[in-house]
LUMVEXGU-826615 format. One record per residue (C-alpha): x, y, z; residue number from 1; residue in three letters. Coordinates in steps of 0.1 Angstrom, whole numbers, padded with zeros to 4 digits, always signed. Example, Ala and Ser with C-alpha at 12.3 -4.5 7.8 and 13.67 -1.06 7.14 Angstrom:
% residues 2
     xx     yy     zz  fiza  vexmi
  +0123  -0045  +0078     1    ALA
  +0137  -0011  +0071     2    SER
//
This chain:
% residues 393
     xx     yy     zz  fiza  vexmi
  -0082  -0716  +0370     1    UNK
  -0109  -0700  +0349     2    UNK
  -0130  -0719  +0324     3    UNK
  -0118  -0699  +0299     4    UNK
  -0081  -0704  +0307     5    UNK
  -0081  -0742  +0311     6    UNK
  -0104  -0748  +0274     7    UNK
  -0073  -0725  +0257     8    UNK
  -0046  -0747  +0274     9    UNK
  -0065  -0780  +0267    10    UNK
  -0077  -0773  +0229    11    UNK
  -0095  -0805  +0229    12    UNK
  -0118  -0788  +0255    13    UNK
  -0124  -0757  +0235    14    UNK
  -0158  -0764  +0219    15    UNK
  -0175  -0776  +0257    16    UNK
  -0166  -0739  +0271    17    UNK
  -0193  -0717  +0275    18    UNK
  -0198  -0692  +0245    19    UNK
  -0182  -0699  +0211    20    UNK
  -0177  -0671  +0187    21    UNK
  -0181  -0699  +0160    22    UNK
  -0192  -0680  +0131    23    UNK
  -0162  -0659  +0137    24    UNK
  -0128  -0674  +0122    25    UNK
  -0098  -0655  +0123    26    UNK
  -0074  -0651  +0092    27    UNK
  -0038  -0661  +0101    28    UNK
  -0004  -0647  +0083    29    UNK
  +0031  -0654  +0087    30    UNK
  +0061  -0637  +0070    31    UNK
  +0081  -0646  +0059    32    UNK
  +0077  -0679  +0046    33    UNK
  +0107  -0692  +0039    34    UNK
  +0132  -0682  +0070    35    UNK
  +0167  -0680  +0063    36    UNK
  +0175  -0705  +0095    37    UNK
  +0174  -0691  +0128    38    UNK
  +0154  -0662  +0117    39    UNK
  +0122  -0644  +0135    40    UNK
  +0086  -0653  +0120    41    UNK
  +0062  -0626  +0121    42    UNK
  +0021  -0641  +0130    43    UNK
  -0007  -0616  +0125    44    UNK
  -0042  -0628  +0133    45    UNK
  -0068  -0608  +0121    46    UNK
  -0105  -0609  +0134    47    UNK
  -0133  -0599  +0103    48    UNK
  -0151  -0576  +0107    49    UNK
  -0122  -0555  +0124    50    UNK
  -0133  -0541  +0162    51    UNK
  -0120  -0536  +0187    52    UNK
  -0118  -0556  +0228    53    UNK
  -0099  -0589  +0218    54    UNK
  -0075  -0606  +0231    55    UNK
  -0051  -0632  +0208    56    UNK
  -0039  -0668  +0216    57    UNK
  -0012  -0686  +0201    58    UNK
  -0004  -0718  +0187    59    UNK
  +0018  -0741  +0171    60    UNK
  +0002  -0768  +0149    61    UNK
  +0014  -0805  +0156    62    UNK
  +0005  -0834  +0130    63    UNK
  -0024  -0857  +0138    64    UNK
  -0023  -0883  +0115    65    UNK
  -0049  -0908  +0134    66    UNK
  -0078  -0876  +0130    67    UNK
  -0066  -0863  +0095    68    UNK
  -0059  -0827  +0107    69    UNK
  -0039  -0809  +0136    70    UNK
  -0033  -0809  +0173    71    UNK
  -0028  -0775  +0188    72    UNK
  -0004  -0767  +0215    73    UNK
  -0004  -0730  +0230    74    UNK
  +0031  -0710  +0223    75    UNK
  +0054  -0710  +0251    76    UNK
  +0059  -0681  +0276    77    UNK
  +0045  -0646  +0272    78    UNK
  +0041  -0648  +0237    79    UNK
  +0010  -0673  +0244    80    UNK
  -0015  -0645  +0250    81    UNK
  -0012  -0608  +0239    82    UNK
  -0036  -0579  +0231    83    UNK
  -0018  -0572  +0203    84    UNK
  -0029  -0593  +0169    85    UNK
  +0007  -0599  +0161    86    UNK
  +0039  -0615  +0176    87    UNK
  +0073  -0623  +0165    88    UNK
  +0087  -0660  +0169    89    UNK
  +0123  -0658  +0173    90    UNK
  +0149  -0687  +0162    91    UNK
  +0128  -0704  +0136    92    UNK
  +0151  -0733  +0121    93    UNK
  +0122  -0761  +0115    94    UNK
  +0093  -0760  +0093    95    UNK
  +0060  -0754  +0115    96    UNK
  +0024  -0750  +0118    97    UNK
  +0009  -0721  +0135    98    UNK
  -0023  -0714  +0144    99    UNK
  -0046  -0683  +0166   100    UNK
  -0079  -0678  +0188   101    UNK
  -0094  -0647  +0192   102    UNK
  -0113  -0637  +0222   103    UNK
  -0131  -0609  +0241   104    UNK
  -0156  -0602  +0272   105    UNK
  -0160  -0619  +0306   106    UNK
  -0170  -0643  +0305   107    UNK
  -0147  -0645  +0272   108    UNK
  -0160  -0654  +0240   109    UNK
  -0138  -0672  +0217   110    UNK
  -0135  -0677  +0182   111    UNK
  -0126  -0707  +0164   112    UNK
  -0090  -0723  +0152   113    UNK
  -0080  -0698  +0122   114    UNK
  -0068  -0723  +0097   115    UNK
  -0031  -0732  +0101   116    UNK
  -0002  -0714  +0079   117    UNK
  +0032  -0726  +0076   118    UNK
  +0070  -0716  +0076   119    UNK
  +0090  -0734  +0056   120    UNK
  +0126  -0740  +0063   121    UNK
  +0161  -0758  +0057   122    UNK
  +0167  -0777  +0090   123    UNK
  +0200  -0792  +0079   124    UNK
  +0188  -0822  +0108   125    UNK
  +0151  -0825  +0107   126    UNK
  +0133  -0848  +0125   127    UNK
  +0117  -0862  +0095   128    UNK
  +0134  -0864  +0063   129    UNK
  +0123  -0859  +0027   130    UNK
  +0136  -0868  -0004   131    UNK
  +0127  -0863  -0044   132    UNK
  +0137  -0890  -0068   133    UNK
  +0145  -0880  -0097   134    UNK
  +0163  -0851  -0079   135    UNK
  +0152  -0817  -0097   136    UNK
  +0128  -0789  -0092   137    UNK
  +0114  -0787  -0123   138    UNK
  +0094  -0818  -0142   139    UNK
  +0071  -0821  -0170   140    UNK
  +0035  -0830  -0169   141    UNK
  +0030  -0870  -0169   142    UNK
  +0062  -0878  -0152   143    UNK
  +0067  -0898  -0123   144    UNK
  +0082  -0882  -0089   145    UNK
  +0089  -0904  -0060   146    UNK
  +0087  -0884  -0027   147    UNK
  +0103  -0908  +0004   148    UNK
  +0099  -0899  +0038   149    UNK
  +0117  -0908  +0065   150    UNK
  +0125  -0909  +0101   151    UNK
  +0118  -0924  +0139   152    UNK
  +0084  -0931  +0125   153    UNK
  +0063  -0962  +0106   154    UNK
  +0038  -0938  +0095   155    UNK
  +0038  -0907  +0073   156    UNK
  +0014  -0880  +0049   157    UNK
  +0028  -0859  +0023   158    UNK
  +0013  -0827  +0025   159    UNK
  +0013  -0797  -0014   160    UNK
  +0002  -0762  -0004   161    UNK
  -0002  -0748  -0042   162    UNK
  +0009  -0715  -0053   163    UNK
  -0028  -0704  -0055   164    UNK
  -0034  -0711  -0019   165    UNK
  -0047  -0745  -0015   166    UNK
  -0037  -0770  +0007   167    UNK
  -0039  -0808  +0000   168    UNK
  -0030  -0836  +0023   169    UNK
  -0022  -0874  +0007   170    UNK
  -0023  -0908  +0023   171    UNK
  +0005  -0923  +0004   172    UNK
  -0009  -0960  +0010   173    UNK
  -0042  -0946  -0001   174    UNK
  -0039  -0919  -0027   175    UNK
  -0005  -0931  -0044   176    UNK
  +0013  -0959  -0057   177    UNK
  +0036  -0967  -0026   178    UNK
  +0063  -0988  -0014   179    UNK
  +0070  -0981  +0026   180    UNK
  +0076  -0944  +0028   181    UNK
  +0081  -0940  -0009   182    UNK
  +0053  -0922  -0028   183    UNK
  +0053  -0921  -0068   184    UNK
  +0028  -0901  -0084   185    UNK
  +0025  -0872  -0115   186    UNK
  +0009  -0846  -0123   187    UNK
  -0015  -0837  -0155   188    UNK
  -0015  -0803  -0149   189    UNK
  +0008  -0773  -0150   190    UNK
  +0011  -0758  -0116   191    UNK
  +0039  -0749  -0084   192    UNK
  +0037  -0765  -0049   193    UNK
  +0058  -0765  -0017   194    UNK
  +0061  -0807  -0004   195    UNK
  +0066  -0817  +0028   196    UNK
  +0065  -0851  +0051   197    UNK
  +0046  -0854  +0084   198    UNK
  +0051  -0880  +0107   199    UNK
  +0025  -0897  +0129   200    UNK
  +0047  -0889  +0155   201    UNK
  +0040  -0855  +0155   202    UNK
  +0069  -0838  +0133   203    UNK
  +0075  -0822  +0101   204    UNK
  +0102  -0830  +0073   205    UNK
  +0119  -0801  +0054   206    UNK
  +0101  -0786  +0025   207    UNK
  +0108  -0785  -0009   208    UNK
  +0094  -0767  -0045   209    UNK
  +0087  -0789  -0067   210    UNK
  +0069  -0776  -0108   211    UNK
  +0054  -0789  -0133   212    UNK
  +0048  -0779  -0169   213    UNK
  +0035  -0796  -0202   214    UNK
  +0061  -0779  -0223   215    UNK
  +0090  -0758  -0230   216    UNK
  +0120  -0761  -0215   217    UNK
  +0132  -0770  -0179   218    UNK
  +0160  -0763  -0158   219    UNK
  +0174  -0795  -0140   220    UNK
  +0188  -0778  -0102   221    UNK
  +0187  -0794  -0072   222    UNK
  +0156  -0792  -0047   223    UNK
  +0177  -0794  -0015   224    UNK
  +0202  -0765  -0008   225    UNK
  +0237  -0777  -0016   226    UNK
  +0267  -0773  +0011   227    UNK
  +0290  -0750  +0005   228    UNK
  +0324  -0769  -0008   229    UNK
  +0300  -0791  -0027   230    UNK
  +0301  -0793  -0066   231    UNK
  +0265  -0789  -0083   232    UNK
  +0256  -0797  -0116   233    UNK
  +0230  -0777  -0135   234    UNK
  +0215  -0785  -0166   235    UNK
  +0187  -0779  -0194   236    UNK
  +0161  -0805  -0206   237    UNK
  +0132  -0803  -0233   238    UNK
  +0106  -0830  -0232   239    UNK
  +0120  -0862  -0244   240    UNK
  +0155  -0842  -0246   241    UNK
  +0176  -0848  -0216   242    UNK
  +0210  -0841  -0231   243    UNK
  +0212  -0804  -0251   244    UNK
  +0241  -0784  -0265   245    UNK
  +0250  -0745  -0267   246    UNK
  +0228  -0739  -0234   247    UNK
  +0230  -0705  -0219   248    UNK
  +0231  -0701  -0178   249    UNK
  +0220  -0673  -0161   250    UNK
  +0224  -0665  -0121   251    UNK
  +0198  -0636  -0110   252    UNK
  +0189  -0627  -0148   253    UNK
  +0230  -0623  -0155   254    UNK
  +0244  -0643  -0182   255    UNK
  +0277  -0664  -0166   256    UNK
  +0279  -0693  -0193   257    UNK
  +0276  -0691  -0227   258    UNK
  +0295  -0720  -0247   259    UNK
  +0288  -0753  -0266   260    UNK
  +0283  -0769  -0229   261    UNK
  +0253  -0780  -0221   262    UNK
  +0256  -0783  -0184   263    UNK
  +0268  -0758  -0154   264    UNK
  +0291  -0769  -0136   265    UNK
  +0302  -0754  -0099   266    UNK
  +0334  -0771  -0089   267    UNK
  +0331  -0757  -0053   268    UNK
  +0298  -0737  -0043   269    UNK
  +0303  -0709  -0022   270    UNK
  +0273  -0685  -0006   271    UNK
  +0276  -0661  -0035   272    UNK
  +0265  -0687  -0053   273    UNK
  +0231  -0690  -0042   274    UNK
  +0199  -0668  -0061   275    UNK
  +0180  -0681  -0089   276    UNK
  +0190  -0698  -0121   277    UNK
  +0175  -0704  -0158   278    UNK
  +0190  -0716  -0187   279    UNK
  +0181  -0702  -0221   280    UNK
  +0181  -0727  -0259   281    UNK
  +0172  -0721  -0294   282    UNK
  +0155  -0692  -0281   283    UNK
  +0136  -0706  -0253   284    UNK
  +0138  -0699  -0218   285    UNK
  +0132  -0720  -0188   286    UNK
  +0114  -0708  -0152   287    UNK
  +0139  -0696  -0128   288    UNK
  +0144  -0716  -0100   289    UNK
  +0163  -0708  -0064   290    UNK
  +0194  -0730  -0058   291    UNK
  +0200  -0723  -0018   292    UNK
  +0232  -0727  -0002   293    UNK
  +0241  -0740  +0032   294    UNK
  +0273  -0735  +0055   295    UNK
  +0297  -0769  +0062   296    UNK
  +0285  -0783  +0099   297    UNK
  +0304  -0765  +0121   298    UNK
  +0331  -0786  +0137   299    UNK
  +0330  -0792  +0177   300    UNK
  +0360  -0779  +0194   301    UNK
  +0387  -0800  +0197   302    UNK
  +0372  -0825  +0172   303    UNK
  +0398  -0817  +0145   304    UNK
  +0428  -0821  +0164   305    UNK
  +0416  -0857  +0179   306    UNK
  +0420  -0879  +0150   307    UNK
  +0460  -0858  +0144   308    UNK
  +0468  -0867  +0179   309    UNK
  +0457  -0902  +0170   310    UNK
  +0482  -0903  +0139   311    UNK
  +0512  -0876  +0156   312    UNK
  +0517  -0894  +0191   313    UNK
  +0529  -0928  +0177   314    UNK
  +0546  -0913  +0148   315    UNK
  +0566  -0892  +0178   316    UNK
  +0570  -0918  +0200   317    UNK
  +0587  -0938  +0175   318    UNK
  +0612  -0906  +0162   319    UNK
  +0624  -0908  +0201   320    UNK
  +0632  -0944  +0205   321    UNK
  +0649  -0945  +0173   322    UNK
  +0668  -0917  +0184   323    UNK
  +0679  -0934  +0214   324    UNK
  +0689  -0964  +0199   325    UNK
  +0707  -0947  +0173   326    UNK
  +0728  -0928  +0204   327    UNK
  +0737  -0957  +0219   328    UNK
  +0751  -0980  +0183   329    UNK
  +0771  -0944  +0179   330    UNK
  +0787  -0951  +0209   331    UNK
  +0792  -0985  +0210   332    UNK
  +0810  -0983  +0172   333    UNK
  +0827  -0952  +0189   334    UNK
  +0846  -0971  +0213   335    UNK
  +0855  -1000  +0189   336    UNK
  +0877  -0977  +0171   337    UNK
  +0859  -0990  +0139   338    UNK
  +0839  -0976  +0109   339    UNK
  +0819  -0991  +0084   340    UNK
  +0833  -0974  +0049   341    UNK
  +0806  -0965  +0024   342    UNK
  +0816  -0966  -0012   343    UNK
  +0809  -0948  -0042   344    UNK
  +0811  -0956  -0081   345    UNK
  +0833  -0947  -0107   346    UNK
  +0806  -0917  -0116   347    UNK
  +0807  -0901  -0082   348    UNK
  +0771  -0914  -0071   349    UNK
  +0767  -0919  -0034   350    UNK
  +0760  -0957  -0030   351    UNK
  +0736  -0975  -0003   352    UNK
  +0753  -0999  +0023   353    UNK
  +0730  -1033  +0025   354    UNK
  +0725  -1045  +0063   355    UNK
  +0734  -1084  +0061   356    UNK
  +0726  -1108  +0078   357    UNK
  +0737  -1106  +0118   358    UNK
  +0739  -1071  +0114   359    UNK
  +0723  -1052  +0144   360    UNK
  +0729  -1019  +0122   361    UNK
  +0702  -0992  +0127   362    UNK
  +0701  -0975  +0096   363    UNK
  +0719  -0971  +0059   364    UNK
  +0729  -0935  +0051   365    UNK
  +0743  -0917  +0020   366    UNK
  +0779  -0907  +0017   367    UNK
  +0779  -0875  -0010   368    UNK
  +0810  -0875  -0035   369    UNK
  +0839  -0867  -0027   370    UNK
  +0836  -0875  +0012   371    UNK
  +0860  -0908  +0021   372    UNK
  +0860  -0929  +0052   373    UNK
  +0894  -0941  +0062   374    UNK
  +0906  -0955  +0092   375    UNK
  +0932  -0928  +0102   376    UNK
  +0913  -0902  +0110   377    UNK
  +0924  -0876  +0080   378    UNK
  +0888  -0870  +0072   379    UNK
  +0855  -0871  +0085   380    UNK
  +0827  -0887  +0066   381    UNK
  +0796  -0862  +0061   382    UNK
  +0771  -0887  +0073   383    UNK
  +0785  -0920  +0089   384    UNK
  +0763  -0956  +0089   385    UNK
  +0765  -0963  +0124   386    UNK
  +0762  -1000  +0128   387    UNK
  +0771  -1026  +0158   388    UNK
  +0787  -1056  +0147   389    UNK
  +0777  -1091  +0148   390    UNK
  +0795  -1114  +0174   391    UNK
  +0811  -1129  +0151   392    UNK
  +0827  -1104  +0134   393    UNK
//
């Protein structure tokens, strides 16, 4: 094995191998993102100034919370080195780190880590969970918003990339107010970040938008995508105002509420449901914010019918036994020569039969008027109470 091959599979190696192209540091993209789940991630690492001759490595970015920064561990497969400054990651369901190398020449001369870039996406089953308390997007300036992570590990960072580009990393116990995993902080300044959760076990949370602005008005969504089935409320809030009347709702810039309601209410959220949403009062209008929607956990086979069997099978079992025992009392009264007589009131009504005491009877049924039970035989009753009589009788 090369020197050159071993420092690119051991990372931590990289800066004792020979040559380092130091002063160069490649630019990493991504796109898209935000991945719809299961989708391909396009990387593109770019070397400046452009020339030709290199050679691109690949890698995913894993949390290091003892050192502050990032581990890297090479991409798997043949997508781990290319001569191409671009490859496509298939099946992206988690958010991740990446991260590329740049190198050229023999012996090779290698540039350093670009910085890392990030996909952002929905895992409905993360390793590490995050959640936002109060539950909404969009908050004013000076209020409190508790993030909590949570997982399989004691020790977490919350991590804001900013929609101008900057990425900030906080030490709850250091930076925040904290309680366990929970972090409560605010903001004095307007701005737009995407929040996540990393674990000191090496894994990332899903990510969530969260806004802030000083004024105006705000739509209350949720920052989670909501299952489809699910009811979601959306509503409209002006600083200090949390409950407003004759609020218009709009869904991708088209009006679909207009009323004295002050709330949006979606009984049952379906995939056409999901795009953006603003609500509009006394003539102002909130930021848009996207409302994602995600399918019902798909059931295993055979799990549905399980807990039917459970409930059918006695409920059968018994049906048969009581149809036995109900052929053998017809018999037994059959061969006695006897039947019990059900009566009926002066308006016609079919009347119940009581079992009494020492009756071994099996069931009561209900003669219908004008049907008589007689012992001669003339007529048939429509439905007969089959009973055995007591030994006494």
């Amino acid at each position: 094995m090369t020197n050159t091959l071993l420092c690119l599979l051991v990372p931590s190696l990289l800066l004792c191998c020979g040559k380092l192209t130091a002063a160069l540091k490649p630019v990493l993209t991504v796109s898209p993102s935000w991945p719809s789940p299961g989708a391909s991630v396009n990387l593109s690492c770019e070397v400046k100034p452009s020339s030709a001759g290199w050679r691109f490595y690949w890698y995913k970015a894993v949390p290091d919370l003892s050192q502050n920064n990032y581990t890297y561990d090479p991409l798997p497969g043949s997508i781990y080195m290319t001569v191409e400054n671009s490859i496509i990651v298939p099946g992206q369901n988690q958010t991740a780190g990446f991260a590329c190398i740049a190198g050229r020449g023999n012996p090779e001369d290698l540039t350093d880590y670009s910085e890392p870039k990030f996909v952002w996406c929905s895992d409905p089953h993360p390793a590490a969970s995050l959640s936002v308390s109060p539950d909404r997007e969009q908050h004013f300036t000076s209020e409190s918003v508790t993030l909590n992570c949570g997982g399989n590990s004691t020790e977490y960072r919350v991590k804001e990339f900013t929609e101008s580009g900057y990425l900030f990393q906080y030490n709850c116990s250091t930076w925040w107010s904290t309680t366990g995993s929970s972090c409560t902080f605010s903001s004095q300044w307007s701005h737009k970040s995407v929040f996540w959760c990393e674990s000191g076990s090496g894994e990332f949370s899903t990510a969530v938008n969260i806004s802030f602005q000083h004024e105006g008005l705000l739509l209350v969504s949720p920052v989670h995508p909501v299952t489809e089935g699910a009811s979601v409320t959306l509503g409209c809030r002006l600083r200090g105002e949390n409950q407003l009347s004759n609020v218009f709702f709009y869904h991708n810039d088209k009006l679909i509420q207009s009323d004295s309601r002050g709330e949006l209410n979606i009984s049952a959220v379906s995939q056409s449901d999901e795009g953006f949403y603003k609500c509009e009062h006394s003539g102002k209008v909130s930021p848009q914010s996207w409302m994602a929607v995600k399918a019902k956990p798909a059931l295993k086979p055979g799990s549905s019918s399980f807990p039917v069997m459970l409930v059918v099978g006695p409920v059968i079992g018994v049906v048969l036994l009581t149809l036995l025992l109900l052929l053998r009392r017809f018999r037994q009264t059959k061969g006695s020569g006897r039947v019990e007589t059900v009566y009926q009131d002066n308006l016609q009504q079919p009347l119940y039969s009581s079992l009494l005491h020492g009756d071994l009877g099996v069931y009561e049924t209900i003669r219908q008027p004008g049907n008589y039970v007689n012992v001669s035989g003339q007529e048939q009753p429509v439905y007969a109470n089959v009973s055995a009589w007591s030994d006494s009788a």
